[in-house]
BASEGU-205402 format. One line per 5 residues: number of its first residue (from 0); their letters; for each residue x, y, z of N, C-alpha, C, CB. Coordinates in steps of 0.02 Angstrom, whole numbers. Glycine has a CB too. Layout:
BEGIN
NUM) a) X,Y,Z,X,Y,Z,X,Y,Z,X,Y,Z | ...
END
This chain:
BEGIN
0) xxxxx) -384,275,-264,-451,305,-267,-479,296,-337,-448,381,-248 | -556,271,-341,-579,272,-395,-602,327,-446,-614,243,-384 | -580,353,-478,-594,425,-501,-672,420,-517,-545,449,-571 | -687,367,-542,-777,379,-572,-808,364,-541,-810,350,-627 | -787,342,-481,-844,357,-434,-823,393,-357,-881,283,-422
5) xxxxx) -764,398,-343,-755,453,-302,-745,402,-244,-818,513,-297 | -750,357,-257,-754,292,-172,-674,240,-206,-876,205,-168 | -667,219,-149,-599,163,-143,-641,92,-157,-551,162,-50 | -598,55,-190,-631,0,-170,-645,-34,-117,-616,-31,-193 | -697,-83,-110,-719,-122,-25,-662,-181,-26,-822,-167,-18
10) xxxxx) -614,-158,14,-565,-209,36,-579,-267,63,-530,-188,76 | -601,-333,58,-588,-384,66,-549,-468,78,-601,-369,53 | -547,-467,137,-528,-532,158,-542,-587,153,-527,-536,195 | -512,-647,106,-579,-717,99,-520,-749,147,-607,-773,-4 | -575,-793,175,-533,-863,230,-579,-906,204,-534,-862,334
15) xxxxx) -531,-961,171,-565,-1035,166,-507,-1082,176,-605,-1051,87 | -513,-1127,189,-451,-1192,195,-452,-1215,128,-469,-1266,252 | -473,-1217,78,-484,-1253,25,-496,-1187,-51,-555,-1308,49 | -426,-1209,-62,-388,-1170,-92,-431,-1123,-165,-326,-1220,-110 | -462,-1193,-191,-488,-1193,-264,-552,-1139,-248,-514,-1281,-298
20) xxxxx) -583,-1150,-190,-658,-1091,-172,-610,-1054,-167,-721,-1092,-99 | -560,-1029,-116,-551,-974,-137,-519,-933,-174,-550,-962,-112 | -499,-952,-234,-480,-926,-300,-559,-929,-346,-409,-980,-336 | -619,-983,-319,-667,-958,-350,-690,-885,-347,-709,-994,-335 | -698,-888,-259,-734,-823,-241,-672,-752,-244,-772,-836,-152
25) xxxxx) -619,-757,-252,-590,-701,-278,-612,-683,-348,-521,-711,-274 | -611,-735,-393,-618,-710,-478,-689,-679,-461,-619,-784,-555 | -722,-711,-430,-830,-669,-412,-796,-611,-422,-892,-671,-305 | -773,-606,-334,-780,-521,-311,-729,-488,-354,-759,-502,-222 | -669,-508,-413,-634,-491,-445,-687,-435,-512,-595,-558,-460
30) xxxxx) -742,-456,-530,-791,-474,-584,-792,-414,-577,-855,-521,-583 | -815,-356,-517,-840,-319,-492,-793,-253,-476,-868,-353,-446 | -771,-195,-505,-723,-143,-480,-723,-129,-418,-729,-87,-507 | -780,-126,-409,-792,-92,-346,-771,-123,-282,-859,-81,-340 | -732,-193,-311,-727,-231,-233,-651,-270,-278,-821,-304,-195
35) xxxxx) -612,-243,-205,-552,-277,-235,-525,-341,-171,-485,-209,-252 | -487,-398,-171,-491,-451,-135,-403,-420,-123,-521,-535,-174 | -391,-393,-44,-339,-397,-30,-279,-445,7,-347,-362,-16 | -316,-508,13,-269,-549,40,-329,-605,40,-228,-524,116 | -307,-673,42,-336,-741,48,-314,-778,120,-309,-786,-18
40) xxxxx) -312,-825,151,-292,-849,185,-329,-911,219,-278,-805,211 | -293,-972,238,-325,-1036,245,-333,-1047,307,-294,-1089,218 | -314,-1021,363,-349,-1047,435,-353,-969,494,-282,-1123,476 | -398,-1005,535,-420,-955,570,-360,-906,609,-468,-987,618 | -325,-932,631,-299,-880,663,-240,-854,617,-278,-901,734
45) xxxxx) -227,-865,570,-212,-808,512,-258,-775,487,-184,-829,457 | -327,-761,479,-369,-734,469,-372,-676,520,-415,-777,463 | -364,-678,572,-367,-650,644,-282,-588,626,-357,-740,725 | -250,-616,605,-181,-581,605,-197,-545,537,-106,-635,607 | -201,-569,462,-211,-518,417,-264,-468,427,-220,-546,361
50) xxxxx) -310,-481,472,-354,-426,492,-329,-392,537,-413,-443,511 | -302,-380,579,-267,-341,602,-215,-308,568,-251,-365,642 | -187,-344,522,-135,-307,488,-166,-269,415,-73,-363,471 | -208,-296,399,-243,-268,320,-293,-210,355,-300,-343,263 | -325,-212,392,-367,-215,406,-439,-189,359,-350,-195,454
55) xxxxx) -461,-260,329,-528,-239,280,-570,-219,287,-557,-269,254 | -627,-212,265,-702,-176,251,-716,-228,269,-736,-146,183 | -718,-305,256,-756,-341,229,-716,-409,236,-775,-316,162 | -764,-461,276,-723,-509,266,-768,-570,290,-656,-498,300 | -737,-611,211,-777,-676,202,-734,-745,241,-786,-690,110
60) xxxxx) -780,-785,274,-775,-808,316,-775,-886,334,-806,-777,337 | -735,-952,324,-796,-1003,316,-797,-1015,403,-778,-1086,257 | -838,-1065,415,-830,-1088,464,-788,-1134,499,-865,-1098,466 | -775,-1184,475,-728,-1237,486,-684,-1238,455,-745,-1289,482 | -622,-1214,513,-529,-1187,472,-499,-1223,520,-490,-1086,473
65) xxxxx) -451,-1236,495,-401,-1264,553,-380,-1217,590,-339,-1297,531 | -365,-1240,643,-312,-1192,705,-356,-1144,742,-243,-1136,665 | -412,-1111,708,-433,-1083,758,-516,-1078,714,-384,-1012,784 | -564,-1113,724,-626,-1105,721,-654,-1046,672,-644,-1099,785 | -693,-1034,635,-712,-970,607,-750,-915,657,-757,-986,548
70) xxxxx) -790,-957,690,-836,-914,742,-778,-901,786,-907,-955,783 | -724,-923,809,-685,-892,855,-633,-832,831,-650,-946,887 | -629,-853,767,-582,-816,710,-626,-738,725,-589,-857,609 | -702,-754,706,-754,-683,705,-740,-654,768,-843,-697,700 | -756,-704,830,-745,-657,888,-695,-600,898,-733,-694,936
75) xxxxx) -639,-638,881,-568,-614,879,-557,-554,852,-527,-655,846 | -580,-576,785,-580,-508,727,-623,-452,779,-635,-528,631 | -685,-446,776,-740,-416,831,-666,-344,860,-774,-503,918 | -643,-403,892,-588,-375,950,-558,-337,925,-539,-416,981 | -497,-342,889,-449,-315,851,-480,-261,792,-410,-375,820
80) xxxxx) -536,-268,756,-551,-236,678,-626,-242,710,-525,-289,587 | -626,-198,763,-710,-188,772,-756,-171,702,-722,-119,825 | -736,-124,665,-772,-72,605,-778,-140,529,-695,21,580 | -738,-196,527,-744,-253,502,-798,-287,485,-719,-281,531 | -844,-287,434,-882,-324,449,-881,-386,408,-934,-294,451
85) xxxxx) -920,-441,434,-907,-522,418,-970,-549,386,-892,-570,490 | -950,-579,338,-998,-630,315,-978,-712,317,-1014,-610,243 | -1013,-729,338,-996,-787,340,-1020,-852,288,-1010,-796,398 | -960,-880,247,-988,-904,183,-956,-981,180,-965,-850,114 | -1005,-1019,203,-1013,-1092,219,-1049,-1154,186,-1038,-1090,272
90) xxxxx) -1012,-1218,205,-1069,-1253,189,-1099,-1267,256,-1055,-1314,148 | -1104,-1261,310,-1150,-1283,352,-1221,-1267,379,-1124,-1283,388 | -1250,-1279,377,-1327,-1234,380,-1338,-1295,451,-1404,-1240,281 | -1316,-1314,497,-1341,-1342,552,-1364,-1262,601,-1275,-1401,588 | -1425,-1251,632,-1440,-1204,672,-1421,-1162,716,-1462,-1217,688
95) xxxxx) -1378,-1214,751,-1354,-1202,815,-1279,-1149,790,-1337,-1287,861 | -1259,-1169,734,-1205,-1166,692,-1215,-1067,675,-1218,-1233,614 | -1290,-1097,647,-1275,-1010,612,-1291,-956,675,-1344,-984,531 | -1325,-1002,720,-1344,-949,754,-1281,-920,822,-1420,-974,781 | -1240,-953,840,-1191,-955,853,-1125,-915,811,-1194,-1013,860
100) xxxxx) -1143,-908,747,-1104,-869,691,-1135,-789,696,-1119,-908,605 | -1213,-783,692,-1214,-737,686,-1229,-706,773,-1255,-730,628 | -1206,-719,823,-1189,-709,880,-1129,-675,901,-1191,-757,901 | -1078,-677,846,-1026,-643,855,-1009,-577,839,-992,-672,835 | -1094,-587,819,-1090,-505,790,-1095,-482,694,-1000,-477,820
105) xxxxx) -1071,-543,673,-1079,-544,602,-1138,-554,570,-1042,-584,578 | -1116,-506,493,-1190,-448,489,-1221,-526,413,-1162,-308,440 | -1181,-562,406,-1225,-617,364,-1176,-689,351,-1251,-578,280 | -1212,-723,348,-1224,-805,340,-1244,-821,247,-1308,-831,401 | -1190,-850,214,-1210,-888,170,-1202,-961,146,-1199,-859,137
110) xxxxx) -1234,-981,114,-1218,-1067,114,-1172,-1067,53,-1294,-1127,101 | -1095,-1102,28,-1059,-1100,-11,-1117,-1111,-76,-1000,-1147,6 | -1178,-1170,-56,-1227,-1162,-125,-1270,-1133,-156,-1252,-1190,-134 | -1261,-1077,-114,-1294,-1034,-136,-1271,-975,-151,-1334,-1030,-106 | -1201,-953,-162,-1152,-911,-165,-1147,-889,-233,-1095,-939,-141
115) xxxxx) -1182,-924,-294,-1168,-884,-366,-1235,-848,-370,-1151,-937,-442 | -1283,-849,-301,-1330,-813,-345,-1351,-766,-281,-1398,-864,-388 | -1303,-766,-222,-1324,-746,-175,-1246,-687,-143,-1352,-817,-134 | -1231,-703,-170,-1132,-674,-142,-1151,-587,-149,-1035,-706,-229 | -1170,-572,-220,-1175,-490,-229,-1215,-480,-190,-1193,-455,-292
120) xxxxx) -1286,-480,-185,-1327,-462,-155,-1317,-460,-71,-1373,-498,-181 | -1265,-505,-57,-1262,-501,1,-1206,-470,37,-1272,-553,17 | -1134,-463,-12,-1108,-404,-3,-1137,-347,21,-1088,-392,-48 | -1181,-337,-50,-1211,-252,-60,-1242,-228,9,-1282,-243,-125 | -1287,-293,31,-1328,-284,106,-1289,-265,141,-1359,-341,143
125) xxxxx) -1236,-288,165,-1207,-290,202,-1176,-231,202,-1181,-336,202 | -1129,-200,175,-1114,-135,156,-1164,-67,172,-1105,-144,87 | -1220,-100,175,-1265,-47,163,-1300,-65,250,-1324,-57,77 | -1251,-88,279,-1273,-83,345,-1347,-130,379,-1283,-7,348 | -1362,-175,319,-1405,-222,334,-1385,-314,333,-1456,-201,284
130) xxxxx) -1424,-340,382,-1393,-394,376,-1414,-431,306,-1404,-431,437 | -1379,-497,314,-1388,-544,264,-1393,-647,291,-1315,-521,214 | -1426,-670,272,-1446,-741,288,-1469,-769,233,-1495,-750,338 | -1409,-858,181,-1458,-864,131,-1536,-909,161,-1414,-908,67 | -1547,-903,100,-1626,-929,73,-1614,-970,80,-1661,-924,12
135) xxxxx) -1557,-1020,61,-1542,-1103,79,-1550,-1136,154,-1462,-1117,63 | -1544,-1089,205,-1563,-1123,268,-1632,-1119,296,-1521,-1100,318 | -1622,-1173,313,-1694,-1200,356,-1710,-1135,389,-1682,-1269,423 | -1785,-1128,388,-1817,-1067,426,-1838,-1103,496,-1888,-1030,381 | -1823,-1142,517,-1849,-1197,564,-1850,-1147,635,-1792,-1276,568
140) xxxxx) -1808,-1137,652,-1797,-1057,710,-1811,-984,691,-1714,-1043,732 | -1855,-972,649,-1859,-910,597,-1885,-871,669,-1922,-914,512 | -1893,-882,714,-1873,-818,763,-1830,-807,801,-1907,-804,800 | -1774,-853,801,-1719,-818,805,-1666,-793,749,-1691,-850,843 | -1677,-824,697,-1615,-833,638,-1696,-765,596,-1586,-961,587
145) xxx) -1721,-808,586,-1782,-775,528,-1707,-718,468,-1873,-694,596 | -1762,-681,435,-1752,-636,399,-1723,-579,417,-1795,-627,376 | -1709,-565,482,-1691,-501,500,-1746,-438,489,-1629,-490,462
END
């Protein structure tokens, strides 16, 4: 428990296959007290099992993992760690892609390039029970994907 502020930290899960992002995005959310990174992990359906077993606040997401898909990884999670919520932090910005991501129920979508200026802010949203979508993707379907 955090004494100065009376709250635990936001437990966090990163899944990426590619090792070096995610020792980037741990040192990020490291930066920050308030959010501590409790486990890493490189493919989907270990993502699916440390969430069940950790079970986080919070969990970053990419899309394309070996063994088991990210969007299927989300479904999964959904299942097991309903109270979980997901961001999903990618390079793919194809449409069909995000919109299919955020179909699973997950509360935001970011593009890996846009992640040093977009990651806090979209935590915080998220936390705060609002979604999140970066600025980097095409608004091309902005009524289905749009702004929320």
């Amino acid at each position: 428990m955090d004494t100065d502020t009376g709250h635990s930290a936001v437990r966090i899960l990163v899944v990426d296959d590619f090792e070096p992002w995610r020792q980037h995005i741990r040192s990020m959310l490291q930066s920050q007290p308030e959010l501590r990174v409790v486990a890493e992990v490189a493919d989907g359906l270990e993502a699916v099992q440390k969430a069940l077993e950790l079970k986080p606040d919070l969990i970053l997401l990419d899309v394309g993992l070996p063994n088991l898909s990210g969007i299927e990884a989300a479904n999964r999670i959904r299942q097991v760690v309903p109270g979980a919520r997901i961001i999903f932090l990618t390079q793919n910005s194809n449409q069909g892609v995000v919109r299919a991501a955020l179909n699973t129920g997950a509360q935001g979508y970011i593009l890996k390039t846009d992640a040093g200026r977009e990651l806090f802010t979209a935590v915080a949203e998220v936390l705060a029970g609002k979604k999140f979508v970066s600025r980097g993707i095409e608004q091309a379907d902005s009524g289905e994907i749009g702004r929320f």
